[in-house]
Steps between C-alpha positions, in 0.01 A plus 500: 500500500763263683363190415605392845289778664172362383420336804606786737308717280184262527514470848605867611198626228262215506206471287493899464836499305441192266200668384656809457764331267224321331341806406802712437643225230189586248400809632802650385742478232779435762332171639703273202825541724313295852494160478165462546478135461805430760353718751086342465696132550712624775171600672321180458824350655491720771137491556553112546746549789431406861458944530288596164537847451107496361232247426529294165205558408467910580889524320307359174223695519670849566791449241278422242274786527820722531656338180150587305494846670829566371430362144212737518727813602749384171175505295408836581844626488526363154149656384603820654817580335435269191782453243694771639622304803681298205710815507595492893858456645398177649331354193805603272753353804342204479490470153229397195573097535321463814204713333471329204510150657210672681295572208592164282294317785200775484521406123509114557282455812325827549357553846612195609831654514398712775437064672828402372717793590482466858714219468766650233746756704533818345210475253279500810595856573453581200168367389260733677636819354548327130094397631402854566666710202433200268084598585437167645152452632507546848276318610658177314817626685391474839340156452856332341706731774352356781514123365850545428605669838274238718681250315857584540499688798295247688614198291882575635385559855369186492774354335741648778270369791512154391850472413580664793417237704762288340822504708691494201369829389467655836845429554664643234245811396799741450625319208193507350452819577840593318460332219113552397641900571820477278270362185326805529729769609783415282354536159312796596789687588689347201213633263498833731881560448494407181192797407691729746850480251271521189315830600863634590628420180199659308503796716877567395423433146241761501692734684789460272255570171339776683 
């Protein structure tokens, strides 16, 4: 996403396409590429502006239950297709780090990972499936999920919507934008390019041997 589209994509989408995002970025494996957090603090900007696209307080509400509906889709996705989906194109492209980062925190904090991942990039994609697969009670699941997305989701709204009232901020939002983006994108697609030349190099190997 051009970082510098966020706030055409906001307005032109409204409240419909932020929680779409939302639920897309733990829903599916895919989501760890959006910059989730740039685009909930560009909305709380936004929604501080003399034309909100939404209400503050309906923007928190919705985004958090789509952030916990999409933690519950990951969860079932996970339970579904178990270990197996360890075995996936996507899982293998992006690599066994990210994983087992995942499951040193399950180890450490146990469900309060599922709390503490909201706020951790990648590892928030991936802690619903690890969740589901991994035979996590659901129940214990659902409680943490929802603490943890009413907490960041809302929490950065907020965040946005205060700031955003500060001319300083206001005034210069693109940069912001730009550079909250580039600490995301930029490593991902480091990592990303970095799994994409392994694989090619093992798939020659084994096609050499074969």
């Amino acid at each position: 996403m051009n970082p510098f589209a966020i706030n055409d994509f906001l307005a032109t989408g409204g409240l419909i396409a932020l929680c779409v995002l939302m639920f897309v970025e733990t829903g599916l494996l895919i989501g760890f590429i959006f910059p989730g957090d740039s685009v909930l603090f560009t909305a709380g900007v936004l929604i501080a502006s003399p034309q909100p696209f939404t209400s503050l307080w309906l923007a928190c509400l919705l985004v958090t239950a789509s952030a916990a509906l999409g933690d519950q889709c990951g969860y079932f996705i996970g339970r579904r297709l178990g270990e197996s989906m360890l075995q996936g194109r996507l899982m293998r492209l992006i690599g066994p780090e990210p994983l087992e980062k995942t499951h040193r925190y399950f180890e450490r904090y146990g469900p309060l990972t599922v709390f503490f991942a909201r706020f951790i990039g990648v590892v928030r994609t991936l802690t619903p499936p690890v969740a589901g697969f991994t035979g996590m009670s659901h129940r214990k699941f659902t409680v943490f999920s929802i603490l943890g997305s009413a907490t960041w989701a809302a929490g950065i709204i907020l965040l946005g919507y205060f700031l955003g009232q500060v001319a300083l901020i206001r005034d210069h939002l693109d940069l912001l934008i730009l550079g909250s983006v580039l600490t995301i994108v930029v490593p991902t697609s480091i990592h990303l390019f970095r799994r994409w030349r392994t694989l090619r190099r093992e798939q020659k190997q084994q096609a050499s041997t074969s």
